[in-house]
C-alpha positions in Angstrom: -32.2 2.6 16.5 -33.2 0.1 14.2 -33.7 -3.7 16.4 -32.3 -6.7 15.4 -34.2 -10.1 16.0 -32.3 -12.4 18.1 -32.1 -15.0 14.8 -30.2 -12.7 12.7 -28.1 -11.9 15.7 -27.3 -15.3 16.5 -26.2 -16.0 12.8 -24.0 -12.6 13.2 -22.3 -13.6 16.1 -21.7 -17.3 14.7 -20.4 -16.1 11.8 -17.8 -14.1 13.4 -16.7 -17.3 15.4 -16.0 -18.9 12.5 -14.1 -16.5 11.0 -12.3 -16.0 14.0 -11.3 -20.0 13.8 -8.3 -21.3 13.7 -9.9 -24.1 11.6 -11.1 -21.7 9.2 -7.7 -19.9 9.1 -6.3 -23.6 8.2 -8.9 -24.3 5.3 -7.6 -20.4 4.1 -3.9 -21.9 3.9 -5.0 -25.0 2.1 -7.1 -23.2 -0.4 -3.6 -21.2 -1.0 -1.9 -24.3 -1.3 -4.0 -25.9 -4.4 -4.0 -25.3 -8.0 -5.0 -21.7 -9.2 -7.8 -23.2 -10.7 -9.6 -24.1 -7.5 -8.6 -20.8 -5.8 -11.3 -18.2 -5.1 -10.7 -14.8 -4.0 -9.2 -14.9 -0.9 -9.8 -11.3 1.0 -13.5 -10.3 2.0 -14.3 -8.5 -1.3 -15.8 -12.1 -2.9 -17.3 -11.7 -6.3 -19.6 -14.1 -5.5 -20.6 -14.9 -9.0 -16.6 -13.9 -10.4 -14.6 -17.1 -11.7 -13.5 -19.9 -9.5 -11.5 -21.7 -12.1 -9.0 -20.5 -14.7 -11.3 -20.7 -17.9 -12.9 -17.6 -16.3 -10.2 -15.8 -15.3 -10.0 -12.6 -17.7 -7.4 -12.8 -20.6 -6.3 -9.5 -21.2 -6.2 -6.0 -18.7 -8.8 -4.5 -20.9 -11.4 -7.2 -19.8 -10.6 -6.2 -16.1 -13.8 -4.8 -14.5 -12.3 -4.4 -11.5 -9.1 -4.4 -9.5 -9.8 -7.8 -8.1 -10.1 -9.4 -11.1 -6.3 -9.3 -11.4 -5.8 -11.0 -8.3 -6.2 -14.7 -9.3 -4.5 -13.7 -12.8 -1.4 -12.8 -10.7 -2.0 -15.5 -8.9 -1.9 -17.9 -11.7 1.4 -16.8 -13.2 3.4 -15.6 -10.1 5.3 -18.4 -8.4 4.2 -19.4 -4.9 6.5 -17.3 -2.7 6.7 -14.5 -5.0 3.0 -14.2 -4.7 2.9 -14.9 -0.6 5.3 -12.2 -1.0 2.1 -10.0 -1.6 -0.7 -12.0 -0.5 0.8 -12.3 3.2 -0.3 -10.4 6.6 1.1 -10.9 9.4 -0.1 -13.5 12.2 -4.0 -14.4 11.9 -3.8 -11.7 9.6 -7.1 -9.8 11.5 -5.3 -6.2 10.5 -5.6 -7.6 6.8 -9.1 -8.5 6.5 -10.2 -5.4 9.1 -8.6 -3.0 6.5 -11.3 -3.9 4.1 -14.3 -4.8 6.6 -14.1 -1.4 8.0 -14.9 0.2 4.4 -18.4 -0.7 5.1 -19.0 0.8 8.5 -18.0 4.0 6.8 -21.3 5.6 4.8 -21.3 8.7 2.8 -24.2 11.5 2.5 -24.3 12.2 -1.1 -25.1 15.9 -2.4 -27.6 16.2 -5.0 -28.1 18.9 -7.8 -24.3 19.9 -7.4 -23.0 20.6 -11.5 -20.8 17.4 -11.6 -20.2 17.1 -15.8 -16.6 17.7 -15.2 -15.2 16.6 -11.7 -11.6 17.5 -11.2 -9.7 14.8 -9.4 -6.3 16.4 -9.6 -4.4 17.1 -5.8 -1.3 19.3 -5.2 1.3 17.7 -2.5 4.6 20.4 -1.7 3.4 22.6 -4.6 3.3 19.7 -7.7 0.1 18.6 -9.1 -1.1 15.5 -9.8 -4.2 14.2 -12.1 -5.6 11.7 -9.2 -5.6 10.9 -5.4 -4.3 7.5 -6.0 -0.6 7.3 -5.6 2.0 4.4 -5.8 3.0 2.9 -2.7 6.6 1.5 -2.4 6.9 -2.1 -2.4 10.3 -4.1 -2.7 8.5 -7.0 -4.6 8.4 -5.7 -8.0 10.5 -7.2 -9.8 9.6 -10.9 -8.4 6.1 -10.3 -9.5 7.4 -9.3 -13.2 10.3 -9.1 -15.6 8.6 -5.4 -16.5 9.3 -4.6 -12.3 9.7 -1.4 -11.4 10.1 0.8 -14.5 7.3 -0.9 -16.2 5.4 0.7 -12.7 7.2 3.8 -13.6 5.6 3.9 -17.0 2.2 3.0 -15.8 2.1 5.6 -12.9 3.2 8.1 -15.6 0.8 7.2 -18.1 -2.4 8.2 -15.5 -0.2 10.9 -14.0 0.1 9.3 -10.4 2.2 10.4 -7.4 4.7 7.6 -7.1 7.0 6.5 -4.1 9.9 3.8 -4.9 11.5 2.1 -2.4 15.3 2.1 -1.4 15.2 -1.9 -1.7 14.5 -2.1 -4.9 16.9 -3.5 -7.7 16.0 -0.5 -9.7 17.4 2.9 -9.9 15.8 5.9 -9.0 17.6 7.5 -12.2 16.0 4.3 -14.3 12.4 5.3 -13.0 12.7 8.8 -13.1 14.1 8.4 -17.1 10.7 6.0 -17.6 8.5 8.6 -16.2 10.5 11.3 -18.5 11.9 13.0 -15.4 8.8 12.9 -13.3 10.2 13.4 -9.2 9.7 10.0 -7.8 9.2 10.3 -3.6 12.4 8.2 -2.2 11.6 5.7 0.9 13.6 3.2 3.2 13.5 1.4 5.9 16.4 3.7 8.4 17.5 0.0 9.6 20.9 0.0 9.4 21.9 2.6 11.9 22.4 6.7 11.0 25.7 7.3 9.0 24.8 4.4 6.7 20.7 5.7 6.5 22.2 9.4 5.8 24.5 8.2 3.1 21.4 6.5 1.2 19.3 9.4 1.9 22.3 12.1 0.1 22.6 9.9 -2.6 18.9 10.2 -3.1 18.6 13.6 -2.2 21.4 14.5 -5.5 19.4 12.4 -8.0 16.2 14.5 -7.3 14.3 13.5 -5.3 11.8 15.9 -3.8 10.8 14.1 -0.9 11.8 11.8 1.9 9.6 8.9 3.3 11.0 7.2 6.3 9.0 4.1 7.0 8.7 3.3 10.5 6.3 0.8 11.3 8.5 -2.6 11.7 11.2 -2.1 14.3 11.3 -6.1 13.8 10.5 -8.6 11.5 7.1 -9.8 11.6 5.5 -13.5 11.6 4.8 -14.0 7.8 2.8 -16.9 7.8 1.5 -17.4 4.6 4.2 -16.3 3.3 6.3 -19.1 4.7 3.7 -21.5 3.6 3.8 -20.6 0.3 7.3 -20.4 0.2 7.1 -24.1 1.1 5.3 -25.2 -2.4 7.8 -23.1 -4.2 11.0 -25.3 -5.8 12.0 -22.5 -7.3 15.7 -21.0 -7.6 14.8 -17.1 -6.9 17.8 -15.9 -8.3 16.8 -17.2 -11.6 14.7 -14.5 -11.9 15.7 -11.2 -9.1 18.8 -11.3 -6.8 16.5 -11.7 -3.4 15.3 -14.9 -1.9 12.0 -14.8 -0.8 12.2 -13.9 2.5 14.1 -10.7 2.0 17.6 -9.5 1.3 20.5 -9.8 4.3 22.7 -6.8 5.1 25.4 -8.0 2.5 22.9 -8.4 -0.3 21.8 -4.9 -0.1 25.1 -3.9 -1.3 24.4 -5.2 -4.9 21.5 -3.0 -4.7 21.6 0.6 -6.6 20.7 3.0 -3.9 23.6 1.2 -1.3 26.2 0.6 -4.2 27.6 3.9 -3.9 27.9 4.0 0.2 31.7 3.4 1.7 32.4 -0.2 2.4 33.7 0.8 5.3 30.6 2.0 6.5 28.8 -1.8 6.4 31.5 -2.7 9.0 29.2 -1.1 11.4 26.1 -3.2 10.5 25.0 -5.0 13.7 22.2 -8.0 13.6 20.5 -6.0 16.5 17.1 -4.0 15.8 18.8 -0.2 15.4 17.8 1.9 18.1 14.7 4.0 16.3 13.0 6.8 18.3 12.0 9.9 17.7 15.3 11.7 18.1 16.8 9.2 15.7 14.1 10.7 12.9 14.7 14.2 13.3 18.1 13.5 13.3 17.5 12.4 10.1 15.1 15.5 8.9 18.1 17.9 9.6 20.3 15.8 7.7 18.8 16.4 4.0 16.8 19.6 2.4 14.0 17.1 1.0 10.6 16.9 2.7 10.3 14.3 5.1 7.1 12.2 5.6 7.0 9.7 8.5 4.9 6.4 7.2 3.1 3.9 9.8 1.7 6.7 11.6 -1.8 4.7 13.5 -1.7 6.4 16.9 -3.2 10.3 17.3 -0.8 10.9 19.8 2.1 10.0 16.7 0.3 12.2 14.9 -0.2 15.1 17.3 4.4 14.4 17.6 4.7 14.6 13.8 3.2 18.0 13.8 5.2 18.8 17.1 8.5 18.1 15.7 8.3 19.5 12.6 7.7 16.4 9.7 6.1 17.8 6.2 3.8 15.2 6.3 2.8 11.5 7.1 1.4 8.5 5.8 -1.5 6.6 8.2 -0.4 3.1 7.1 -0.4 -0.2 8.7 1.7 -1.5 6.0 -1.3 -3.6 4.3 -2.0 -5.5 7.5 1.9 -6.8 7.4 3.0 -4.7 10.5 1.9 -6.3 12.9 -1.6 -7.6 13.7 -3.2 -5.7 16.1 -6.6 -5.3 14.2 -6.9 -1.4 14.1 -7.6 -0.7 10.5 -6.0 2.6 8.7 -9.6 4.0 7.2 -10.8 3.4 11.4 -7.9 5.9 12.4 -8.0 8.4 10.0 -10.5 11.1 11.1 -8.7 10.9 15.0 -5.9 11.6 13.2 -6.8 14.6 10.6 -8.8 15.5 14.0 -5.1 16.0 15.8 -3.1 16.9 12.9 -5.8 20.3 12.4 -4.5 21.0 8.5 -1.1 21.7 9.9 0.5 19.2 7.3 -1.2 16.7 4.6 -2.1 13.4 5.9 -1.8 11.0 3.3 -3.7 7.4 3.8 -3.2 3.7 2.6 -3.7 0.2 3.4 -6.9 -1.6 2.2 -8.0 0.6 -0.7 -9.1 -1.0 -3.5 -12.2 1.3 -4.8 -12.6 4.4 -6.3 -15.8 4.8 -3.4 -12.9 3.8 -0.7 -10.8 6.9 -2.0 -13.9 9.4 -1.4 -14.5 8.7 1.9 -10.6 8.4 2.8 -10.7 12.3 1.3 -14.3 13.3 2.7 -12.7 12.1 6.0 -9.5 14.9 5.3 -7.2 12.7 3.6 -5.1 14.3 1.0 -4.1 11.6 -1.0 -4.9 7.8 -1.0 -2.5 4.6 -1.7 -2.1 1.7 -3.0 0.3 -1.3 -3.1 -1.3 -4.8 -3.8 -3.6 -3.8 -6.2 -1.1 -2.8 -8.7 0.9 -5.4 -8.0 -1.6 -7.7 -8.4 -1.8 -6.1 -12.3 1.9 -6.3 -12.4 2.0 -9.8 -12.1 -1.0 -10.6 -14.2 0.1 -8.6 -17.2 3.4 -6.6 -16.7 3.1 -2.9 -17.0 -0.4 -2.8 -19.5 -1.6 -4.8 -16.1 -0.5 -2.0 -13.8 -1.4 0.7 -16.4 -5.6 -0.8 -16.3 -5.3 -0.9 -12.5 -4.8 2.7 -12.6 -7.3 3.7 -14.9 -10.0 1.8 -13.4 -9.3 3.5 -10.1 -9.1 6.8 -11.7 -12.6 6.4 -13.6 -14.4 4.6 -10.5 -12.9 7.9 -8.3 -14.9 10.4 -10.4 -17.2 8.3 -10.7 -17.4 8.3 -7.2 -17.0 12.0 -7.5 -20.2 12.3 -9.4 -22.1 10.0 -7.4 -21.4 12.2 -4.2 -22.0 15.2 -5.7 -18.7 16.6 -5.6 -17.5 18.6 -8.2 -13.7 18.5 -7.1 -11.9 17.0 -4.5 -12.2 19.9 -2.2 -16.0 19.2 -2.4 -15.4 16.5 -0.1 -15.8 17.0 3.7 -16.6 15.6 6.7 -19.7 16.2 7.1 -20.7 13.6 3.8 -19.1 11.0 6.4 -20.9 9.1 9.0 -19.3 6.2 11.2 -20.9 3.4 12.2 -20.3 2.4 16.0 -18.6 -1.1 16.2 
């Protein structure tokens, strides 16, 4: 074991303290709070030598080298909440940063003299293909971030041929993304919130447009502490409604009835609508698996022993998600999890993966680990705000190109070239 001189530990350890500090935290907020042009990145992926002011931020998607360089374009343009709306963990926002740390204690074993001209990055999820790993996460903040919102993600995620999941809060129509991606299925997820008969209404309706397959987020029983979020939302003088029917902190009961996928539900049914957290277990889920022929995929799975349940009870599938660091901040990151849980879950159903991803080198090792599909929410909003749906659409492709790429580099010729034993761990 390689020894460390007492110096460099020292340095390590008072490194972490500061970053640990609630002073430092502080000076984070502040940055947030100044002009764009003072801003630097703000998560642990610094381009040390990337722009710190607005005469260096790029000007157009194609300049984009990578999907960070988006990030203080969006920044920029987006109004204050709308962009804490994105930006924000929850609490000290540990989970957050430890999503991206962790990437590095994860090291891959490349395979040399493998023919690698022509890697195929397409995956097959409930017998439909798609051209790349990288999928679209749902995310109810779409059309805040840009007046192209969720078609113009439609478009995009058609465009590289992407799995794409749209959420049940959004202000679009799964009909109106479905027509942008030329009848592509689009996965349908919500938030089963507002008690069963209501949830099973919004599921049918979803279930007769087409969509294939159900995603039942379940990792925020509550509402969680938002903190940047509400200090952004401070600098904003905005009128949200100018722009999208939701304030920034999120829609009440009543305003989801404007919404598309609640329009159609019985009035009557709203009557029932308590402000009390809805009772969710696991009976409450499988009661909802028997109630519609799609696939259902349980996302915020973080524990093994949820995982070992999912199989157990009969779920198509799962998502290992913390949310982005947003639910809750308990500091175990998604890519840290992820071979306990393909351990558990033994091939029985695909495990898919997100929170934290931002390169086509943190897909590989999500799959060499047994992930069958990676995704991604910031990032492509991030292009979304900076430049509408050609912003989104360059996203995309640079995570496609740095995944085979990253392919190559490994020596793995397809996806299915990636295993386990390319991965090793660091101990913390």
């Amino acid at each position: 074991m390689r020894q460390f001189n007492e110096s460099a530990t020292s340095r390590r350890l008072f490194l972490q303290f500061l970053a640990a500090s609630p002073l430092i935290g502080s000076a984070v907020h502040e940055a947030l709070a100044v002009d764009a042009a003072q801003v630097p990145p703000r998560l642990p992926d610094p381009i040390s030598w990337g722009p710190l002011n607005v005469d260096g931020l790029i000007k157009s998607p194609q300049e984009a080298l990578s999907v960070f360089d988006f990030e203080l374009v969006a920044r920029q343009k987006v109004p204050p909440a709308h962009f804490g709306k994105v930006a924000t963990g929850s609490d000290d926002e540990f989970t957050m940063r430890a999503n991206r740390a962790d990437f590095a204690k994860v090291r891959l074993l490349p395979r040399r003299l493998r023919d690698v001209s022509k890697p195929d990055s397409s995956i097959t999820l409930f017998g439909v293909q798609w051209d790349s790993p990288v999928f679209i996460c749902p995310a109810g903040a779409s059309r805040a971030m840009h007046p192209d919102g969720d078609v113009g993600v439609s478009k995009a995620a058609e465009a590289g041929k992407h799995l794409q999941i749209l959420a049940a809060s959004v202000s679009t129509s799964i009909e109106d993304c479905m027509a942008a991606r030329g009848g592509t299925p689009i996965w349908f997820q919500l938030y089963p919130q507002y008690g069963f008969e209501i949830t099973k209404d919004i599921i049918a309706r979803a279930e007769r447009r087409g969509a294939p397959v159900l995603v039942l987020t379940i990792d925020m029983p509550v509402s969680p502490n938002f903190e940047t979020l509400e200090r952004l939302t401070r600098l904003d003088h905005q009128t949200c409604t100018n722009c999208h029917q939701t304030p920034a902190g999120g829609p009440t009961a009543a305003e989801m009835l404007s919404r598309p996928h609640y329009a159609s539900i019985p009035p009557e049914r709203y009557k029932t609508i308590s402000s009390s957290p809805v009772k969710l277990d696991w009976d409450f889920v499988r009661r909802l698996r028997d109630a519609t022929k799609m696939k259902v995929v349980l996302k915020g799975i973080i524990a093994p022993e949820d995982a070992a349940l999912c199989v157990k009870y009969g779920f198509d599938g799962m998502i290992v998600s913390n949310h982005g660091g947003r639910a809750g901040d308990f500091g175990t990151s998604s890519i840290s999890v992820l071979p306990e849980i393909v351990a558990v879950v033994k091939g029985k159903i695909p495990i898919l993966v997100d929170s934290g991803f931002r390169r086509g080198m943190d897909v590989i090792k999500a799959l060499a680990m047994g992930a069958t599909a990676v995704g991604i929410c910031r990032p492509y909003l991030w292009g979304l705000g900076a430049f509408g749906q050609a912003g989104v659409e360059r996203v995309l492709e640079i995570l496609r190109t740095e995944t085979r790429v990253a392919m190559a580099q490994a020596g793995a010729p397809s996806l299915k070239d990636l295993v386990p034993a390319m991965i090793h761990v660091d101990q913390v």
